[in-house]
N, C-alpha and C positions, 0 to 999 in steps of 0.2 A: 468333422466339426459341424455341428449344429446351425441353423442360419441365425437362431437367436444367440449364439454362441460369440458368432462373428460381430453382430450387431453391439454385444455386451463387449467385445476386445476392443471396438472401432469407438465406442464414446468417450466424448471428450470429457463429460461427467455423467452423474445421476441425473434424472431429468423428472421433475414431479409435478402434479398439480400446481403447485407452490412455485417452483421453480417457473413451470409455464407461463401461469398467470404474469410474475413478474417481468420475461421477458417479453410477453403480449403490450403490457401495457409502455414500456422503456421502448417498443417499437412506433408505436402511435396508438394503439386501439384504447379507443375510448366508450366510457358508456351511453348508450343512446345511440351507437352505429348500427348502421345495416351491411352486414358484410357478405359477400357470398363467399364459402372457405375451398380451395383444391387442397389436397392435401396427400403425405405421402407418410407415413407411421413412420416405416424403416428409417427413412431420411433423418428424422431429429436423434435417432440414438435408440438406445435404453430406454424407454419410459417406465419407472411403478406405475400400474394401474394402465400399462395401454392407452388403449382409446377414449376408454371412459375418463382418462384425467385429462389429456387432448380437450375433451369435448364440453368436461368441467369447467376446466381453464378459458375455455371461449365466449363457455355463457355467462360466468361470473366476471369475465372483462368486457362485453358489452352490454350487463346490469337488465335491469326489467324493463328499458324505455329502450331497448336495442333488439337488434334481430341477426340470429348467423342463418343462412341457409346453405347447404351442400347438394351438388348433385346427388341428383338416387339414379341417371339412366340406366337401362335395361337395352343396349343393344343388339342384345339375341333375340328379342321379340318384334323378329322383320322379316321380309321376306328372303329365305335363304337363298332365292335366286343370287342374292346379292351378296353373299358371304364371301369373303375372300382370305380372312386372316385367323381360323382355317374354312376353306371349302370345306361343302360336304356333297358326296355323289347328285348328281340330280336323281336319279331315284329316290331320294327320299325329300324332296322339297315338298311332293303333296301332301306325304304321311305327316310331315312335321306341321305342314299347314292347319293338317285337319287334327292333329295331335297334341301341340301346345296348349298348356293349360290360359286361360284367359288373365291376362295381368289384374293382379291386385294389387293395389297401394298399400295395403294392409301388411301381406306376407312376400311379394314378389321380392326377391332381393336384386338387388342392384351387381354390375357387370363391369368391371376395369377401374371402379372409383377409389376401389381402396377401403381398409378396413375403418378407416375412419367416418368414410359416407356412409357404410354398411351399417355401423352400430349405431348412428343416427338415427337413422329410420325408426328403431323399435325404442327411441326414448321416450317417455313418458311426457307427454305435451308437444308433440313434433306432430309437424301438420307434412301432408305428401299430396302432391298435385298428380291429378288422375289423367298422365299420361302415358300410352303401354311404351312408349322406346326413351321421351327425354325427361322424364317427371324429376322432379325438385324437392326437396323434403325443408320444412324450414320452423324455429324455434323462436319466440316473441311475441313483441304488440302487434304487430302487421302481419304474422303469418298466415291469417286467410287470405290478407289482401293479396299477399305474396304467390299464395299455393290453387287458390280458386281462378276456375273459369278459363282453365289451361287450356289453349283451342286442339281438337286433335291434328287438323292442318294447319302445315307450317309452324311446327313444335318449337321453336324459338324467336321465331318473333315478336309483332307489339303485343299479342294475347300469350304472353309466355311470362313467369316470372321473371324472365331476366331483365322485360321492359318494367314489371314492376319494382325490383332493384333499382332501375335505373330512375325511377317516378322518385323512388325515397332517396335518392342524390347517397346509394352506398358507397362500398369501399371492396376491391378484390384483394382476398389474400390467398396467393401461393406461397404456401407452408411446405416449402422441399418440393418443388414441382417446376417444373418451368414454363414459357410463354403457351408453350401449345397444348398445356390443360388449362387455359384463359378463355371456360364456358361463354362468358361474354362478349368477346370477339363474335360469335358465330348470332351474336345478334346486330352486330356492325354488315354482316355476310348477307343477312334480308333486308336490311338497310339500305344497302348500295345498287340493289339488285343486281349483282353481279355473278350469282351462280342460275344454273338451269334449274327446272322442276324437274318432276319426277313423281311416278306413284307408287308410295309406300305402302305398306301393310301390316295387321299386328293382329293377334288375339285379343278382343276386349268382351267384358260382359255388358248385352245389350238387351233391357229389360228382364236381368236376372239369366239370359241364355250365351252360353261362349259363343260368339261369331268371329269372323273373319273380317276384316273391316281393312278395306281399301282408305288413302289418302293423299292427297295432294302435299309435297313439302319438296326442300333447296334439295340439292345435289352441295351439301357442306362440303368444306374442305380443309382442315386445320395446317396443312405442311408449311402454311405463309406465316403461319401466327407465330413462329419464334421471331423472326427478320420485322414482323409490324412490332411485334412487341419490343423487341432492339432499338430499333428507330424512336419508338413513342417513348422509352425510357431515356434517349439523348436530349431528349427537347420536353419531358414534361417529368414532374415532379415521382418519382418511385421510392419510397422507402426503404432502401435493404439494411435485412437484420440479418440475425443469426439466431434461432432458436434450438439450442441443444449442438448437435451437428448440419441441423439443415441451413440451404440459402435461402429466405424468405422474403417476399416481397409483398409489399401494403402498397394498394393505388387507389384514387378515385374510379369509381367503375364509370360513371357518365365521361370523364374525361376520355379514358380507353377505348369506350365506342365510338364516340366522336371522334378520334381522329382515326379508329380501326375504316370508319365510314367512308371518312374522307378518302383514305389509303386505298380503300378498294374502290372505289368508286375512278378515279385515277385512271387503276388499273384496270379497268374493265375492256 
């Protein structure tokens, strides 16, 4: 049996544009939000239309005065020294050094987001922050403010979209996913200063030539983000819905840093 096979036995019904929409909004999402989306396809069922009605559904519920934005990261464009989920021989870390094509925002595709951030990226009016490992793609009134000026060190911090989410007082929705795909946690992470540095590296094009570019950024670490996000959902406001089959959660994203900040800061 086929994986879409299983997927079609295991829903609870048909799941449509139509249908999304509806359950989008009966969740809370309203127009004029800025939301940043995690998302997981399989998780809601069945969908007609896939991703494209997923992603229909999202932009016609937070209207023209709103903004959704999705991760696009690319974390294969790093230094493999540092691979571990899978290694690859160190014999080949120079070749791939000197080998990888130099990330573009343009065509680079994105790495563990799921088909939903994938299809994002080449929509029509979607703006992509020109980062080679954590770049952002995002749709709206604010999407430059959102997507421009993404610093290359320290890929999540206040020169990151996620502080700019955090400036337009957004909202996080995990769509079938849970705490520890909560992007914005890991700007609570530079917040606190609670992780080491580290020098990172990527392919980027530097006046038109692929170089190699060193960086300064955290030593992240997501394994804490289900147990802060547990805690922060017993003492602050989360929304859970159900859309299709999946478990969905809507939160204010400023609130989630703040106290993701406080949490580590604590623990440091």
């Amino acid at each position: 049996m086929s994986n879409e096979e299983n997927i079609i036995k295991s829903s609870l019904k048909i799941n449509t544009k139509t249908s999304l929409l509806k359950d989008l909004k009966a969740m809370g999402v309203k127009e004029g939000m800025t939301i940043i989306v995690h998302s997981s396809l399989s998780s809601i069922g069945w969908v007609c239309g896939g991703p494209i009605s997923v992603i229909d559904a999202l932009l016609e519920a937070v209207g023209e005065n709103g903004n959704i934005v999705m991760p696009s990261h690319t974390g294969d464009y790093s230094d493999p020294i540092y691979w571990c989920n899978p290694p690859v021989p160190e014999s080949w870390h120079e070749i791939i050094k000197n080998e990888m094509p130099a990330f573009n925002k343009l065509t680079t595709p994105c790495r563990g987001m799921g088909i939903i951030a994938q299809t994002f990226i080449s929509y029509e009016g979607v703006t992509r922050s020109n980062h080679p490992q954590v770049s952002f793609s995002a749709y709206g009134k604010d999407k430059e403010f959102i997507t421009n000026n993404h610093s290359l060190e320290y890929g999540l911090s206040e020169k990151s979209p996620l502080a700019r989410i955090y400036d337009l007082d957004g909202y996080v929705l995990l769509l079938g996913v849970p705490y520890e795909n909560n992007t914005s946690f890991h700007l609570s992470e530079y917040r606190s200063n609670c992780r080491e540095t580290f020098i990172s590296g990527a392919p980027i094009l530097e006046n038109g030539m692929r170089v190699w570019k060193e960086f300064e950024d955290l030593e992240v670490d997501s394994d804490c983000f289900g147990y802060i996000g547990e805690v922060f959902e017993n003492n602050h406001k989360v929304i859970n819905y159900k859309i299709g089959n999946a478990n969905c959660k809507l939160m204010s994203q400023r609130e989630c840093v703040d106290f993701a900040t406080k949490f580590l800061s604590k623990s440091k």
